[in-house]
C-alpha positions in Angstrom: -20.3 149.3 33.6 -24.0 150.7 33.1 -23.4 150.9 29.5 -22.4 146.6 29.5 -25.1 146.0 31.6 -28.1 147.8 29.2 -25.8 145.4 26.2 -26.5 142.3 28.0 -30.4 143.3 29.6 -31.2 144.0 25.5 -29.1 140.8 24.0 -31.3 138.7 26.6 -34.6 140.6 25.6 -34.0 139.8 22.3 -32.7 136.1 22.6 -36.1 136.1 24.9 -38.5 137.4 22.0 -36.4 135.6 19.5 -38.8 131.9 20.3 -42.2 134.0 19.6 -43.5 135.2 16.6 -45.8 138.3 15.9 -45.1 138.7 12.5 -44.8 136.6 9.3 -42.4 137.3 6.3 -41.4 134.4 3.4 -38.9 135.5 2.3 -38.5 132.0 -0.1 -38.7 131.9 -3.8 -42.1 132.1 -5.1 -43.5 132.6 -1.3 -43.2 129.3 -1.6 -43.9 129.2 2.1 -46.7 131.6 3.1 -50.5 130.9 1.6 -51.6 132.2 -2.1 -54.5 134.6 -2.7 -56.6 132.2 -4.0 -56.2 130.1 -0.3 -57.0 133.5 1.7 -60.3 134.3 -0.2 -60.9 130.3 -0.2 -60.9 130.7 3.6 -62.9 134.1 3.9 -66.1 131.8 2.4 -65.9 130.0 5.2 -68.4 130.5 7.9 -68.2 127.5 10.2 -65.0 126.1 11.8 -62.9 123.8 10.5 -61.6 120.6 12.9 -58.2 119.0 11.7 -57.4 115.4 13.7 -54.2 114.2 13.2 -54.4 110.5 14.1 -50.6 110.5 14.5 -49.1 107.0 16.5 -45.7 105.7 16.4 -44.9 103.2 13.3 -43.1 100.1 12.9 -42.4 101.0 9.4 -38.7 100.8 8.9 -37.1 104.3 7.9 -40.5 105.9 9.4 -40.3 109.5 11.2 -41.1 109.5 14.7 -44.5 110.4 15.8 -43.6 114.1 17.5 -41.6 115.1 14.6 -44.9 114.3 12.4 -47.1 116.4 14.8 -44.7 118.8 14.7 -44.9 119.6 11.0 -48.6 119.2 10.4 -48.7 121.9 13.4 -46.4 123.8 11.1 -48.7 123.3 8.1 -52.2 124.1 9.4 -50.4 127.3 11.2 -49.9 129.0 8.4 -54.1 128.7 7.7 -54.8 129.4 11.4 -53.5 132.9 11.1 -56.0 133.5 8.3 -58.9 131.8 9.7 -58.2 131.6 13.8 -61.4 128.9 14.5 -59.4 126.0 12.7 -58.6 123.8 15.0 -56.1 121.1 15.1 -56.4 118.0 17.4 -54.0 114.9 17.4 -55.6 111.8 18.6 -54.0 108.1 19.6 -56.0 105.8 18.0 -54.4 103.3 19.6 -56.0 105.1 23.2 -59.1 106.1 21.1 -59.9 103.7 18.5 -63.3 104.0 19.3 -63.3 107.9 18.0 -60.8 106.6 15.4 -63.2 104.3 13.6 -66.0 106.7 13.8 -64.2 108.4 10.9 -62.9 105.7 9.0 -59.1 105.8 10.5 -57.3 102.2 10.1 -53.9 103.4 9.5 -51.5 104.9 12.0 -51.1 108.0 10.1 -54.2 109.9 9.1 -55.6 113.3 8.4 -59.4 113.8 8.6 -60.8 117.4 8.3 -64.5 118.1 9.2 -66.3 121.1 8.2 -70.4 121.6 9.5 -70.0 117.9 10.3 -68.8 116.6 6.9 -65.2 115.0 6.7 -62.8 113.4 4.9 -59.4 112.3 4.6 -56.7 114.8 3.5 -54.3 112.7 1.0 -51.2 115.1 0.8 -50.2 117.5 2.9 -49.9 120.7 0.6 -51.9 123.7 0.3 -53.8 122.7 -2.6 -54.7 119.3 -1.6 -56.0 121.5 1.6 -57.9 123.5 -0.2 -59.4 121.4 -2.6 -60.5 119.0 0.8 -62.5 122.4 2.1 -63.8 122.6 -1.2 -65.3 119.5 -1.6 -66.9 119.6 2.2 -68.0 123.2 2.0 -70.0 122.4 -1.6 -71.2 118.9 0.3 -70.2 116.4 -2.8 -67.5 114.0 -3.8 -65.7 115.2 -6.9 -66.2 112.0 -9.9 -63.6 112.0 -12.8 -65.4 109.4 -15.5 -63.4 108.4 -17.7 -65.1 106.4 -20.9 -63.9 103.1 -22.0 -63.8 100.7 -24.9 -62.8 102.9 -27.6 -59.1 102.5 -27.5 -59.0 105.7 -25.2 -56.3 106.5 -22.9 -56.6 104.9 -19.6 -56.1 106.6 -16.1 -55.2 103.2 -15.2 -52.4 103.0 -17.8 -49.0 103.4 -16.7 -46.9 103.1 -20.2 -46.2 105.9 -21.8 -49.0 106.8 -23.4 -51.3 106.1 -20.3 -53.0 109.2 -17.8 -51.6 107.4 -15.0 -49.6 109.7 -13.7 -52.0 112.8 -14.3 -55.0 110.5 -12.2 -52.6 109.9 -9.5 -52.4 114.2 -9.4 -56.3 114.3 -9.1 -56.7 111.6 -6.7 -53.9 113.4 -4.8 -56.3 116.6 -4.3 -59.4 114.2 -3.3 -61.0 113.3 -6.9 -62.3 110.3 -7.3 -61.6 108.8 -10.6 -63.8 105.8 -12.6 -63.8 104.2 -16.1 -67.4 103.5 -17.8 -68.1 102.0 -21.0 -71.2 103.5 -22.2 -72.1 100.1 -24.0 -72.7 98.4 -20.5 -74.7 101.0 -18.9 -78.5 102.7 -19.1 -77.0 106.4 -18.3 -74.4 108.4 -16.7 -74.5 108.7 -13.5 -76.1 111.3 -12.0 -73.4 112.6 -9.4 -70.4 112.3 -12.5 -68.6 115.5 -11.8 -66.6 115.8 -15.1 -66.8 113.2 -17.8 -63.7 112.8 -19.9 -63.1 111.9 -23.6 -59.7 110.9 -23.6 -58.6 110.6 -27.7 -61.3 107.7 -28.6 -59.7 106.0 -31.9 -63.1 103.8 -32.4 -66.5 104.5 -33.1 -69.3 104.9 -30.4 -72.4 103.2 -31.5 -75.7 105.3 -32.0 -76.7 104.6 -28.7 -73.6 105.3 -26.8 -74.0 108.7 -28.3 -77.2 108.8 -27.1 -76.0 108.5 -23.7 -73.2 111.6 -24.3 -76.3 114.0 -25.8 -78.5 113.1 -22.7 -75.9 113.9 -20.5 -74.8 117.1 -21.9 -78.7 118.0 -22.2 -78.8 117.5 -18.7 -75.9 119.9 -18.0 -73.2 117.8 -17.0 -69.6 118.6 -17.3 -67.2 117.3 -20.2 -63.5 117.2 -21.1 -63.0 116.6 -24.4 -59.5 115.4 -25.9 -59.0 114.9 -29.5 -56.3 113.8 -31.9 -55.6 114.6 -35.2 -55.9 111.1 -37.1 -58.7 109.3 -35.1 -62.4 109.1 -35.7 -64.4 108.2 -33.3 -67.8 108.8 -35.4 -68.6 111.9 -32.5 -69.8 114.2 -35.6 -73.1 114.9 -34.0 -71.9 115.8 -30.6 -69.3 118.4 -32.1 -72.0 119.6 -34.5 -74.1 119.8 -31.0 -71.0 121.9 -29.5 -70.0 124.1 -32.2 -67.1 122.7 -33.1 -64.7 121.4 -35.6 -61.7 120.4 -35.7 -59.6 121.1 -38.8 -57.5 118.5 -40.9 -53.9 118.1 -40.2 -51.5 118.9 -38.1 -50.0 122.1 -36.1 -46.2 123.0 -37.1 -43.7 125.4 -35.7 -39.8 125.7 -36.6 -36.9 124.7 -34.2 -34.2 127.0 -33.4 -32.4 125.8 -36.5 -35.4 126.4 -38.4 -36.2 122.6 -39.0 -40.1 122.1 -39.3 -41.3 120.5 -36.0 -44.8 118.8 -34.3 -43.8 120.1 -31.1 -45.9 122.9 -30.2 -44.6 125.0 -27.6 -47.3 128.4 -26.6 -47.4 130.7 -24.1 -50.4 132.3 -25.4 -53.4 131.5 -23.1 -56.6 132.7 -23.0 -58.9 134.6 -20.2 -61.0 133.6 -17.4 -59.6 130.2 -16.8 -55.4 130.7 -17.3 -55.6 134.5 -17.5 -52.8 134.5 -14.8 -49.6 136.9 -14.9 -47.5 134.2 -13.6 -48.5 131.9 -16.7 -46.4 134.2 -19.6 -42.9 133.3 -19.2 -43.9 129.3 -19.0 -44.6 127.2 -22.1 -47.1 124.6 -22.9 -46.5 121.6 -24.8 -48.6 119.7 -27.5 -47.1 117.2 -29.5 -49.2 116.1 -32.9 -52.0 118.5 -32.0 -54.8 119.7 -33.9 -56.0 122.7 -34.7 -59.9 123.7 -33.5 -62.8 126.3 -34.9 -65.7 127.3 -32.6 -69.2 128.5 -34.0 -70.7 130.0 -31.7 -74.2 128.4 -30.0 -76.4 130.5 -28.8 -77.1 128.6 -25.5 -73.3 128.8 -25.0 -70.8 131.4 -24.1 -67.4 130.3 -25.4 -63.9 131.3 -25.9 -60.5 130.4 -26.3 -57.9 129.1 -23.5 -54.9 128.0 -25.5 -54.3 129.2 -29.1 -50.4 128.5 -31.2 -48.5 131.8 -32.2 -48.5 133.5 -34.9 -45.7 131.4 -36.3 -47.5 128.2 -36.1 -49.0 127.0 -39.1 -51.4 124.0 -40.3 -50.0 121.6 -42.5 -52.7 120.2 -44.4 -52.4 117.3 -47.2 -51.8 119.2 -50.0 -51.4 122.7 -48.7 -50.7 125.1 -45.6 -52.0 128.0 -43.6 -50.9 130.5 -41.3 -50.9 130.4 -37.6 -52.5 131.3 -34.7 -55.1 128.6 -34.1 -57.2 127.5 -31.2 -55.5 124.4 -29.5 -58.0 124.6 -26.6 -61.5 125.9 -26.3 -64.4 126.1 -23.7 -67.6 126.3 -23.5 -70.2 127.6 -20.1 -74.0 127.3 -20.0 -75.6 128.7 -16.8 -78.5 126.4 -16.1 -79.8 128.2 -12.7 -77.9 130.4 -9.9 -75.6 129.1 -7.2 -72.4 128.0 -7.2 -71.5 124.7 -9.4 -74.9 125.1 -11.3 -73.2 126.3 -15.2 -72.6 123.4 -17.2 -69.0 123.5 -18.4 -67.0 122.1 -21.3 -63.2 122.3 -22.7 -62.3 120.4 -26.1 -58.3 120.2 -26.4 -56.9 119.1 -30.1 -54.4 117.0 -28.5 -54.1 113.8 -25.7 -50.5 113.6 -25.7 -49.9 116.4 -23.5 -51.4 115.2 -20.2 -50.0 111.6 -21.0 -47.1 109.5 -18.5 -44.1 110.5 -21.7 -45.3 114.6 -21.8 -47.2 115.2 -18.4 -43.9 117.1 -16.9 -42.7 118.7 -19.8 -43.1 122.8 -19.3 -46.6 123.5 -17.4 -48.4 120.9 -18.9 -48.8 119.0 -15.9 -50.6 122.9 -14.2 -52.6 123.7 -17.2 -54.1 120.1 -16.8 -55.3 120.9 -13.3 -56.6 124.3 -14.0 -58.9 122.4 -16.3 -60.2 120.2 -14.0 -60.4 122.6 -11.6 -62.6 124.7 -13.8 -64.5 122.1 -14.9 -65.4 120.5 -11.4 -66.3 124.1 -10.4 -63.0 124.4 -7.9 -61.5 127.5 -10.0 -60.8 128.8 -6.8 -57.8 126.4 -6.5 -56.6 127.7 -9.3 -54.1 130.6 -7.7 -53.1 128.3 -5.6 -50.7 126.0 -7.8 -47.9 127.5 -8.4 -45.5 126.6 -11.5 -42.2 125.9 -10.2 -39.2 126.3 -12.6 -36.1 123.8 -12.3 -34.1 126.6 -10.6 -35.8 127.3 -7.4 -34.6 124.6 -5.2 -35.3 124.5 -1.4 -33.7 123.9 1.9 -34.6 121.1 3.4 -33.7 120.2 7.5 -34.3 117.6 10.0 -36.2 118.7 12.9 -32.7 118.0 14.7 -30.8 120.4 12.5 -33.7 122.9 13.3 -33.0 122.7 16.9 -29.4 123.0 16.8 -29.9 126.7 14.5 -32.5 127.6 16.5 -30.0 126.8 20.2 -27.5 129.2 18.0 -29.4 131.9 17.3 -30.9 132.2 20.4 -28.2 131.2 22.9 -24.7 131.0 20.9 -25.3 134.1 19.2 -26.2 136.4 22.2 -23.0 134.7 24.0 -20.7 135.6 20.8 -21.7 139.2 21.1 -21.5 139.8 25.2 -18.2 138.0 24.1 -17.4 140.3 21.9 -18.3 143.3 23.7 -16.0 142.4 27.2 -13.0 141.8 24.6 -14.1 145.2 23.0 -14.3 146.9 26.4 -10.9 145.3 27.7 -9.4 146.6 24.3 -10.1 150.0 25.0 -8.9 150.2 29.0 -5.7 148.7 28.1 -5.8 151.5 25.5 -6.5 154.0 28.2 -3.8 152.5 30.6 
């Protein structure tokens, strides 16, 4: 009898701890489910609390989740940076009760996420970990992150959603709070100023002699570039590659399929360090299609290297002749121009555009190597352990908040009940044993 009774005081203890947690395991592929590296030492370098308000009301949008179940998973989301960082605080607010407080930040919808940091905010667009992090990012260094894309030189659009457009890839950066523009240099006097990383996406036409003007004044003046080049075009930018130190070579990269048939697609695994010198990145492939194959001279202002480069294999078929592999597919360029953070001037030149277009963006990691550059270019490298490539094979669970409830009523009362159950049987077995 003592012996059933300590059974049932220790299945109730542990039913009892069962709806408390003390300590975190993920146990899900990839950690899918607990924060990266890069998000812990993000959160370290901040010194001021963080303020999440969840403007969370019910919505007459057919098919929509109910409010509670919302609240409930943001709660779930920003926990998992609460145990890191304790002083962020989430709040939900009714803007229907408050709209006064709800139109102080800008909150029209009925479902919205504003963070504030040292009384900056701004809306979080997804609800992932590096859309999080790139939102404390942008507060902590106090400025809005501007993609420029140039215009009227047959270039591809961010706007364009055919195949060959960067629709796709903008909708990524917008995703993780970039704010993304098109300019055409013949229309305007300069730059702007607050451009975070201007982007040269495969001109096919020439830029007049002032145009160029405007691209040497800006890079004199330390702004950012990406620049993304394709084999055939020539958009007369001789004097800005001279400027850079580099050329890009005639014709076009070739490897061999697995029946040994001659091939444009480029498939590489080798990438350089500092910006993709990640473990994680060597059993994933990138893909250039029609790319072209790039020499650096070094400047002496400059400190340069490599981030993508073909195999060995690869080689450069040229009009009227070939030459052995590896080349440089993707190179960049720093220049510190005075301490603190976002202050070096930073450049990357790819020899292909296709692989960032709306026909190649998901193909291998093309889609993740595209962020990493923008992230290193924007000066938000510390994003940059946070994505995490994701192969085909690792699928999740996904449950309703109902299902969740009904596992979490069996574990914590079925299952006890099952094994007193068990246990009388088990004891009734044994004194009809003894009888």
């Amino acid at each position: 009898m003592q012996a059933r009774l300590i059974t049932l005081l220790l299945l109730a203890a542990a039913a009892w701890f069962s709806r408390y947690e003390f300590f975190a395991f993920d146990l899900s592929a990839g950690n899918k489910n607990s924060l990266s590296r890069a998000s812990v030492d993000l959160l370290s370098t901040l010194n001021s609390p963080v303020t999440v308000y969840g403007f969370i009301t019910r919505s007459n949008a057919q098919g929509a989740p109910k409010a509670a179940d919302v609240r409930k998973q943001i709660s779930r989301f920003i926990a998992r940076f609460q145990r890191i960082k304790p002083d962020i605080k989430l709040k939900f607010v009714d803007q229907m009760q408050d709209t006064k407080f709800a139109l102080r930040y800008g909150v029209v919808a009925t479902r919205e996420l504003i963070i504030e940091y040292q009384g900056r905010h701004k809306k979080l667009r997804v609800l992932d970990e590096e859309s999080f992090g790139s939102t404390l990012l942008q507060l902590a260094y106090g400025k809005d992150n501007w993609i420029v894309f140039t215009t009227g030189h047959q270039e591809r659009s961010p706007f364009d959603t055919s195949k060959s457009g960067y629709s796709a890839f903008a909708a990524l950066l917008k995703k993780r709070n970039a704010r993304i523009q098109t300019l055409d240099l013949r229309r305007v006097p300069a730059i702007p100023a607050n451009t975070s990383v201007l982007v040269l996406a495969a001109p096919k036409t020439a830029f007049s002699a002032q145009e160029i003007s405007l691209l040497l004044r800006y890079l004199r003046a330390g702004g950012n570039l990406l620049w993304l080049q394709d084999p055939e075009a020539r958009p007369g930018l001789e004097t800005l590659a001279s400027k850079l130190g580099i050329q890009r070579l005639p014709g076009i990269l070739m490897a061999k399929t697995r029946h040994g048939k001659p091939t444009w697609l480029i498939k590489t695994r080798r990438f350089g360090p500092r910006i993709f010198a990640r473990k994680d990145l060597q059993s994933y492939d990138a893909l250039f299609i029609l790319a072209s194959a790039l020499t650096l001279e070094r400047k002496k202002n400059y400190r340069s290297f490599t981030i993508v480069s073909t195999q060995a294999s690869h080689w450069l078929k040229q009009h009227d002749s070939t030459r052995a592999g590896p080349f440089a597919i993707g190179l960049a360029l720093q220049r510190n121009r005075a301490p603190g953070p976002g202050a070096a001037q930073r450049i990357i030149v790819f020899g292909d555009s296709d692989f960032l277009s709306n026909n190649y963006l998901r193909l291998g990691i093309n889609r993740f190597l595209g962020l990493q550059a923008f992230n290193w270019l924007s000066h938000h490298e510390a994003l940059n352990g946070i994505s995490r490539p994701v192969r085909l094979s690792q699928h999740g669970f996904h449950y309703s908040d109902s299902t969740i409830t009904l596992l979490t009523l069996a574990y914590a009362l079925l299952l006890p009940c099952l094994l007193v159950l068990a246990g009388i049987l088990i004891q009734r077995h044994r004194a009809g044993l003894g009888a």
